[in-house]
matplotlib code that plots the C-alpha trace (Angstrom):
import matplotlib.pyplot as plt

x = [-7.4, -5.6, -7.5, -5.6, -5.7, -7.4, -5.7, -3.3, -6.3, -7.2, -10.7, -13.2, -15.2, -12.0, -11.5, -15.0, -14.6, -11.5, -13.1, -16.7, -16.5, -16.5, -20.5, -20.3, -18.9, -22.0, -24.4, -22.8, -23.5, -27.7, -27.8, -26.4, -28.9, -31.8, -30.1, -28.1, -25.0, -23.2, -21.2, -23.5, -26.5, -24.4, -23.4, -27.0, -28.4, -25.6, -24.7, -21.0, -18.3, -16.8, -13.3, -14.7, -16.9, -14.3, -11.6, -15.1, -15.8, -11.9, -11.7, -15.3, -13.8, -10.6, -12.3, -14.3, -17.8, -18.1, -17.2, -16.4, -17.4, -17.0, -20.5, -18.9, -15.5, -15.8, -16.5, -14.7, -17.5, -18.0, -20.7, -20.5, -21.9, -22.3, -20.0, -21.3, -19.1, -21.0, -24.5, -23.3, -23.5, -27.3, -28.2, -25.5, -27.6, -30.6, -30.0, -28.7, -31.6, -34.0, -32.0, -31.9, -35.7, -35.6, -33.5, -33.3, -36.9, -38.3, -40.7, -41.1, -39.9, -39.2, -39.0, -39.2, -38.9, -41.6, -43.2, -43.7, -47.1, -48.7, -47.2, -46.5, -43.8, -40.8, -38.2, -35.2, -32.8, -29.9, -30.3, -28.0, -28.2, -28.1, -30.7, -32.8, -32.6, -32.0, -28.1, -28.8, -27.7, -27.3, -27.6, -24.5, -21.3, -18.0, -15.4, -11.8, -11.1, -9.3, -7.0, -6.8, -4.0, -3.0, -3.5, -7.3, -7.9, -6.7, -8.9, -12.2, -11.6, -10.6, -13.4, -17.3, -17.9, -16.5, -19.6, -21.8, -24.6, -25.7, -27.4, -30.6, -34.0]
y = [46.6, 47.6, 49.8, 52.3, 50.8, 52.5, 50.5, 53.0, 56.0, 57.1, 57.7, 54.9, 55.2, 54.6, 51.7, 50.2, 51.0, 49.2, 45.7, 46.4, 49.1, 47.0, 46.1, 42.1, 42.4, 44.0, 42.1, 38.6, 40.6, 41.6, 37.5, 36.6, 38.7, 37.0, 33.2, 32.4, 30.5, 28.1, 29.0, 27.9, 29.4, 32.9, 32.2, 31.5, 34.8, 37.1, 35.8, 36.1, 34.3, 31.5, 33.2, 36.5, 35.2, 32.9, 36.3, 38.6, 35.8, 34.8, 39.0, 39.2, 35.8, 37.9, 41.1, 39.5, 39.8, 36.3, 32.9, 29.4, 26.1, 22.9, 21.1, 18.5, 16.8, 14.7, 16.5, 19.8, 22.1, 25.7, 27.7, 31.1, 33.0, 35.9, 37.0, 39.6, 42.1, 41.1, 41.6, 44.8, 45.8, 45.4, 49.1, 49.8, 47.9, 49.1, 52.6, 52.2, 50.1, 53.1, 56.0, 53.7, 53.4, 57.4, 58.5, 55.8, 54.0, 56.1, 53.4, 52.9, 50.3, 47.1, 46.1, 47.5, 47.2, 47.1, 46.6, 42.6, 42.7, 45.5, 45.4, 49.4, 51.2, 51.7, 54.7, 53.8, 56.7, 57.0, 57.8, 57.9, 54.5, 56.8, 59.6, 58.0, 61.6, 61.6, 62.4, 65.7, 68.8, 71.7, 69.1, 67.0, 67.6, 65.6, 65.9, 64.5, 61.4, 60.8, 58.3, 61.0, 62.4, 66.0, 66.9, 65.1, 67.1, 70.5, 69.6, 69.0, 72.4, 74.6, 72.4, 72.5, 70.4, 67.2, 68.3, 65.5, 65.7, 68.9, 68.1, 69.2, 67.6]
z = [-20.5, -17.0, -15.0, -12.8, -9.1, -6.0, -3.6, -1.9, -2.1, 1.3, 0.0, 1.5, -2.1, -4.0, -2.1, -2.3, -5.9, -5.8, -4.3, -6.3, -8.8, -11.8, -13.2, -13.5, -9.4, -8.6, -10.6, -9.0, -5.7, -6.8, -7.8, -4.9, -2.9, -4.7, -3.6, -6.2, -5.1, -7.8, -10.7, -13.2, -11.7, -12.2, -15.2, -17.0, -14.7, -15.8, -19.5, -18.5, -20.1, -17.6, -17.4, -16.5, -13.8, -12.4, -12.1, -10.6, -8.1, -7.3, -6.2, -4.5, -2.4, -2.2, -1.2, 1.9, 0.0, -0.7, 1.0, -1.5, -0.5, -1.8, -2.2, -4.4, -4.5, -7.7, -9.8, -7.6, -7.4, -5.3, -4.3, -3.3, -0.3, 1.0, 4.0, 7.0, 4.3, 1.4, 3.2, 4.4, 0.4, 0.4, 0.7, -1.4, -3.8, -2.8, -3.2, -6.9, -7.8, -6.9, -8.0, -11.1, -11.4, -10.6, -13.4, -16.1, -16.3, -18.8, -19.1, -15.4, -13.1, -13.4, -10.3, -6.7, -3.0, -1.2, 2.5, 2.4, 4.3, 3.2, -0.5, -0.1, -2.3, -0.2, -1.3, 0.4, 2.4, 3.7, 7.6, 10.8, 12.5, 16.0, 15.4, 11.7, 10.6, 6.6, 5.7, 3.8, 4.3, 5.8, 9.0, 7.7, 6.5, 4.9, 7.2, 7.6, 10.0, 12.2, 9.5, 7.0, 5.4, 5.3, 2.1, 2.7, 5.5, 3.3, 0.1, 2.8, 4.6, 1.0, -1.5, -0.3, -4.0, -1.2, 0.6, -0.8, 2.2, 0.5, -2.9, -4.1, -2.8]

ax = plt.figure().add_subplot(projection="3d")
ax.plot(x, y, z, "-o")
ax.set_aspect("equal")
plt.show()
C-alpha cells in the first residue's frame, strides 16, 4: 500500500511523521531504547516479518535515527544504534507511553517511569528547556518561523485550532 509522502510539507510534524510515523519504526526505536541492537534480537521482540524489519531499519539508518555496524564479517552481520537523532526521540517516546497509560489502560499500566532511587511515579511534561515552565496555554502559542511559507504563516494568524499549547488540563 503507498502512503502519501510528507517530504515536501513545511510542517516539522509532517516531516517527523515522514521519517517515524509508521508503528513498527517506533517500536524498533522503544527496543532500541531498552538495548536491543541486532536484527534478530528485533525480530523475536517485535514479531515482525524479516523483510519488513529490514525496509523500517534500512529508513530509521536513512533517516539519521539509527547507525549500522558490522560486528561480524562471515557470516555479514549488523547491529543497529542509536544516533544523537535517535536519542533525541526519547521524550517523544516517553510522552506517548504515558498518555497511553492515561487514556488506553483501562486495566492500568503496564509499565512506568519512574524516579530510579526513590522508585516514585514520574508523569512526564513537556517544558521550555530556558524557563522549565510547562508548554500550555494561555502562556504559549504556535507561531510561524522564520522558514515558513506564506500560506503557513496565513493559516497560523486566521486558524486558533493550530493553537495546540492551549488544550484542556
Amino acid at each position: 500500500m503507498q502512503h502519501t509522502s510528507f517530504e515536501g510539507m513545511s510542517c516539522p510534524i509532517a516531516r517527523s511523521l515522514e521519517r517515524i510515523g509508521e508503528w513498527w519504526s517506533m517500536l524498533i526505536l522503544r527496543d532500541a531504547f531498552a538495548g536491543v541492537t541486532r536484527f534478530d534480537e528485533f525480530q523475536k521482540s517485535l514479531g515482525i516479518a524479516p523483510a519488513m524489519l529490514t525496509r523500517r531499519l534500512k529508513g530509521l539508518v536513512e533517516a539519521g535515527l539509527l547507525e549500522r555496524h558490522a560486528y561480524s564479517e562471515r557470516p555479514p552481520r549488523h547491529e543497529y544504534r542509536l544516533t544523537a537523532r535517535g536519542e533525541d526521540f526519547r521524550p517523544v517516546l516517553l510522552a506517548l507511553m504515558a498518555w497511553g497509560n492515561r487514556h488506553f489502560a483501562p486495566e492500568g499500566e503496564s509499565i512506568m517511569i519512574v524516579d530510579r532511587k526513590t522508585r516514585e511515579r514520574a508523569d512526564p511534561v513537556l517544558v521550555d528547556r530556558k524557563t522549565l515552565r510547562p508548554l500550555v496555554g494561555p502562556d504559549y502559542v504556535v507561531t510561524a518561523g522564520p522558514a515558513a511559507n506564506e500560506r503557513l504563516r496565513q493559516r497560523l494568524a486566521e486558524d486558533r485550532s493550530l493553537d495546540f499549547t492551549g488544550g484542556v488540563r
